[in-house]
N, C-alpha and C positions, 0 to 999 in steps of 0.2 A: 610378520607372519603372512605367509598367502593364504589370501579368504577365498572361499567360493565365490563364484560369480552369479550365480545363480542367488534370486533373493526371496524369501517364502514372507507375506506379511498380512499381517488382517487389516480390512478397509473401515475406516475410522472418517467421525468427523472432523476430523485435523490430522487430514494424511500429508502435513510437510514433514512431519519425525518420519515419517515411509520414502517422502521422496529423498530429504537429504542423504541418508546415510545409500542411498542407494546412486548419488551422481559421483558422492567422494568417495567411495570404495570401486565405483567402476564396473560396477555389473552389468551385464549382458544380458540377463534372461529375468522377469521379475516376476512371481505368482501371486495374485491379489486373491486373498481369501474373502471370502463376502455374505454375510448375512443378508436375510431379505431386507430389513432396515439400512440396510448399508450398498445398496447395488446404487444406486446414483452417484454415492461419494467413490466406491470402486471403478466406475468409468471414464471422474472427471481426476482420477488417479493414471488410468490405462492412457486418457489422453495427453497427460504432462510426460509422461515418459515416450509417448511415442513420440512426440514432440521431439525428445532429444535421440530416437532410434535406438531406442529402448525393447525389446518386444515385452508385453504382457500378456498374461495369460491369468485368465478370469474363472477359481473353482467357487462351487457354491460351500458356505459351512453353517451346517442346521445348527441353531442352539436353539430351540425351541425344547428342547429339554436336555439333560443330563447323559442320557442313556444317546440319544441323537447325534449331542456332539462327539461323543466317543466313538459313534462311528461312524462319523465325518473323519477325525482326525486320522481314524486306522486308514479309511479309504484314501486323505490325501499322502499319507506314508508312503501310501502301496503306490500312488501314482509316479512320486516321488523320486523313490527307487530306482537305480543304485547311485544317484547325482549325491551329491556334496552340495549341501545349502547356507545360506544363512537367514537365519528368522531371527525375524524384528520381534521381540515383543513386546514391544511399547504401544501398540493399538490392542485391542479386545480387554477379553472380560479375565481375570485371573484364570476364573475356570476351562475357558480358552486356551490358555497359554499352557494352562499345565498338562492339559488333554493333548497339545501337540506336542509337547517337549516330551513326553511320555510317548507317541510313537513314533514321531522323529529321530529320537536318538537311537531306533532299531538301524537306521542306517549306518550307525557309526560296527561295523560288523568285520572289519581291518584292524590293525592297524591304525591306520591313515584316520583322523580325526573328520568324520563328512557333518558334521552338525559343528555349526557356529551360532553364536545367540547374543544378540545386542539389545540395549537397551540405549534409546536416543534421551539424555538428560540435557531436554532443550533449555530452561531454567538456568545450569549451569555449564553452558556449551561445551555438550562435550557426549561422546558414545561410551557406553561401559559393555564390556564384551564378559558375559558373565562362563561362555565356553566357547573352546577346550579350555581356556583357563583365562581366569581373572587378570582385567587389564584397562586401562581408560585411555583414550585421544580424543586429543582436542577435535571440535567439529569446526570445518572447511568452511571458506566464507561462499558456497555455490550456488544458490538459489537469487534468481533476476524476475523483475516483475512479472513477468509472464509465467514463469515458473508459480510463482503465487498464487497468481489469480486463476491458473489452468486448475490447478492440482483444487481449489475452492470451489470452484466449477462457471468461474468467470472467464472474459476473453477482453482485452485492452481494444478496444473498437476503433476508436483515434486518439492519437496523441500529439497533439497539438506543438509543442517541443520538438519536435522529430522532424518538424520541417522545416528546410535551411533555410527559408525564407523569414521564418519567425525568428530562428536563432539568430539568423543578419541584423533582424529590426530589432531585438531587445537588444543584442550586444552592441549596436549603434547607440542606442539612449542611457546605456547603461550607466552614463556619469547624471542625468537624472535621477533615473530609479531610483539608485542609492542614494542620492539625496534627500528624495522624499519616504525611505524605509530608515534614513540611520535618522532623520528628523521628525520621525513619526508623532511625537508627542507635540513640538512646538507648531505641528502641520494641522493637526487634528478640525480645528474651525473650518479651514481652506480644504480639507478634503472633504466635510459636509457640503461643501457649495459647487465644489469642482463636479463632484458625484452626483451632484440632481442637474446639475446642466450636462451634464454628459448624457447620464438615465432621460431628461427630457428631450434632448437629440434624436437618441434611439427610439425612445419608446414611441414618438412621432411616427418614424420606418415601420417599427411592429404593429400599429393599428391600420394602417393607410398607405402602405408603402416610401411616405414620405421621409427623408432625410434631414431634419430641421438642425443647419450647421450650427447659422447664426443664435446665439444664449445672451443675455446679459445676466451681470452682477449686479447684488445688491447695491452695492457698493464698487470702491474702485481701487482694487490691490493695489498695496505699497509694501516697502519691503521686502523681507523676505521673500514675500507673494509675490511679490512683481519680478521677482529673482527667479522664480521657478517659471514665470509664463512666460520670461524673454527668453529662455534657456529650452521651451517647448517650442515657442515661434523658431529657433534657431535652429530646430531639429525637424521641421517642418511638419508639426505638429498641429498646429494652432495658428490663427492671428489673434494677435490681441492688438485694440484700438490705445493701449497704453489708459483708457478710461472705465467705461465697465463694458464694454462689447468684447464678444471673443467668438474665434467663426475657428470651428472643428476643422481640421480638413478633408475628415473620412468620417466613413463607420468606424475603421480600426483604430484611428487617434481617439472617440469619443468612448469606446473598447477600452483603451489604456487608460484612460481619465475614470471611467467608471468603474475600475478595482484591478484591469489586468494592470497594473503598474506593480500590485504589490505580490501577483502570480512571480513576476518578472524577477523582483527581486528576490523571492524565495529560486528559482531557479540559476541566481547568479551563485548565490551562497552555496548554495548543492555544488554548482560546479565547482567549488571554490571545497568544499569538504569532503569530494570526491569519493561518496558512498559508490559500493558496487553498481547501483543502476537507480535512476531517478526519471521521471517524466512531470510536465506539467501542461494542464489541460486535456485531463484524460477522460473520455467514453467510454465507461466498461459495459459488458452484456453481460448476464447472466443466462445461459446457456439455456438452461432446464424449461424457462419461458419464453426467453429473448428480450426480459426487460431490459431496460438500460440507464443507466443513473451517470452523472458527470462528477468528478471528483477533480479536485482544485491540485493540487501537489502529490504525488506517491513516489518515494523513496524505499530501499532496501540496503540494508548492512549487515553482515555476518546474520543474515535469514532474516530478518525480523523488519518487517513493516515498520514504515511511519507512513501516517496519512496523513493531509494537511489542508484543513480550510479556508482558505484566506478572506478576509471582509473588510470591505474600506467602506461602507454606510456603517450608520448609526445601530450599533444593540444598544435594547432599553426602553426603544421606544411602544413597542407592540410584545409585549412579555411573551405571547401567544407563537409569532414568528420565530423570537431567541431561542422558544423551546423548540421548533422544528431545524432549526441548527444545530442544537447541540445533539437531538435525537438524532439526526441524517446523519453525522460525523461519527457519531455511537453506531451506531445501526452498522451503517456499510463499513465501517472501519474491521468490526467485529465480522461481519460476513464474508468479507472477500480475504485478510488477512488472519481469521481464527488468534488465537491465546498469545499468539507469538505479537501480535501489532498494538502501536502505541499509537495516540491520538494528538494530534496537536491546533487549536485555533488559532491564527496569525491573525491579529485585527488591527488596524490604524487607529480605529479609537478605542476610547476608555467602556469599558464592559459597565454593565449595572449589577449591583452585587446580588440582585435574584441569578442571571444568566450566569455570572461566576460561582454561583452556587450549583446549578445546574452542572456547569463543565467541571466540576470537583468530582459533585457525586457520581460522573460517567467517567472519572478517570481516562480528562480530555486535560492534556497541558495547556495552559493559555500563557502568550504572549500580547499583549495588548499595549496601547500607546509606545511610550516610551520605552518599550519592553522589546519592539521590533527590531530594534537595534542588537539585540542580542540574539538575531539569528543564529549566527555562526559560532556563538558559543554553545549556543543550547545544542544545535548538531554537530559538536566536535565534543559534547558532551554522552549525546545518542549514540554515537558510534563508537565510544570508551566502555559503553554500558556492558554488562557481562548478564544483565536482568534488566526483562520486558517490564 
């Protein structure tokens, strides 16, 4: 059936059911209806579609009472008039919905059907078209991170992935990486050690300017161990004395020692499961202030967020910090991605069962130790999902 292109919708705080059905249907012209509690989430709607040259058009709609909204609804009919629409009504209040569908369909004054009416059933992916007549399709996989984060009233500041320079250097080490993510459980010790001489390197630079290459070990890897640090030395990563000395060769190798190893590998896997759009190492802004918060992983599939925090030091130790992890992973997960986005902890070591308790009751996935290895399952799993 040809729908209108024109799209009538009330501004919500979870305007992706406004933005989707509005890329996959193809509209042209899009009218954000807006409450005074809702004029913020209506511009950071105005601005995701301008984004894709989109126009919007911004009316105000009193519900401040009963009698108000009713004529708000007759006024945006009248404005309306004689276009052929389709309204969303999966944002607002029942009483909203009914007040418009009651003087919208004064357009329908032909023939020719001008009122279309969907209902976005993001839950079970898919549009239900409840006029001219009853009918469902599947919802299109169209929304990309920016899509996301625009329409939440975020903007992707940097993304650290995006530049060939980094994608060079991970896919250079990448027969590491994977060693030390599909071995995460037997690694576990060596990355407590690997991680404070790294963090000590660095954190030398951040007081003082200083670089402090040179670390020793407690001890003097074998095995395994010694497996991994001939194999970093060979990638010009590291020297290691073969005893306990080991001399960083940068900030950016003591970077991948101190947790980007396991950014890395969460981004080979991505590439590897080939969600619609993924970044890793990303700056987001929040527009409305200009904060700014860092997020470890953010992927997207048939619309739906996943967020991802990755941690290669020890949870367990400081109960106080585990809880600001799992709150920051909650928190901005739920902000910048709304109802539709899932949460997930990727950690190299074993969680303490207060902190797993914590990421249960935020309905945060955890993969931990030995559990890292099953990236690519859990995201070929994410992307089957038909439910957030």
């Amino acid at each position: 059936m040809r729908r209108p292109t024109t799209h009538v919708c009330v501004a919500t705080g979870q305007n992706l059911a406004n933005l989707i059905p509005v890329l996959q249907l193809g509209a042209q012209d899009v009218v954000i209806l807006e409450t005074a509690e809702m004029r913020q989430s209506a511009g950071n709607l105005a601005r995701a579609l301008e984004h894709h040259g989109i126009a919007a058009q911004r009316m105000p709609l009193d519900d401040a009472s009963p009698l108000s909204l009713r004529a708000a609804a007759e006024r945006i009919a009248q404005e309306l008039d004689p276009l052929a629409v389709v309204l969303n009504a999966t944002g607002g209040t029942k009483l909203m919905v009914l007040a418009l569908v009651e003087h919208l369909r004064l357009l329908d004054t032909t023939n020719e059907a001008r009122l279309h009416i969907l209902y976005v059933e993001t839950q079970k992916d898919r549009l239900d078209w409840l006029a001219p007549q009853a009918m469902t399709e599947p919802l299109d996989d169209v929304l990309d991170l920016r899509d996301i984060a625009a329409v939440q009233g975020y903007r992707l500041k940097r993304v650290a992935s995006e530049d060939p320079q980094w994608q060079c250097d991970a896919t250079e080490r990448q027969r590491l990486t994977r060693r030390l993510g599909d071995n995460a459980d037997s690694l576990a010790g060596f990355f407590g050690i690997l991680n404070r001489l790294a963090d000590a390197a660095l954190s030398e630079n951040e007081r003082d300017g200083r670089f402090v290459a040179r670390q020793e070990f407690p001890y003097s890897p074998g095995n395994s161990y010694a497996a991994i640090l001939r194999t970093a030395q060979d990638l010009g990563l590291l020297h290691w004395d073969r005893r306990r000395e080991v001399v960083f060769s940068g900030k950016e190798a003591a970077r991948y020692f101190r947790g980007g190893w396991l950014e890395e590998y969460a981004w080979l896997k991505l590439r590897g499961a080939k969600p619609r759009d993924f970044a890793v190492g990303v700056e987001i802004e929040w527009l409305s202030n200009r904060t700014r918060n860092e997020l470890d992983v953010l992927a997207v599939s048939k619309n739906r967020l996943l967020v991802v925090e990755c941690k290669t030091s020890r949870l367990g130790r400081d109960e106080g910090r585990d809880a600001q992890v799992v709150y920051k992973l909650d928190h901005l997960a739920g902000r910048i991605g709304g109802l539709m986005t899932r949460r997930l902890l990727l950690t190299a070591r074993p969680l303490s069962d207060e902190t797993m308790r914590r990421a249960q009751d935020s309905r945060i996935d955890v993969l931990a130790a030995a559990e890292v290895g099953r990236l690519s399952s859990y995201l070929r799993d994410w992307k089957a999902a038909s439910k957030v």
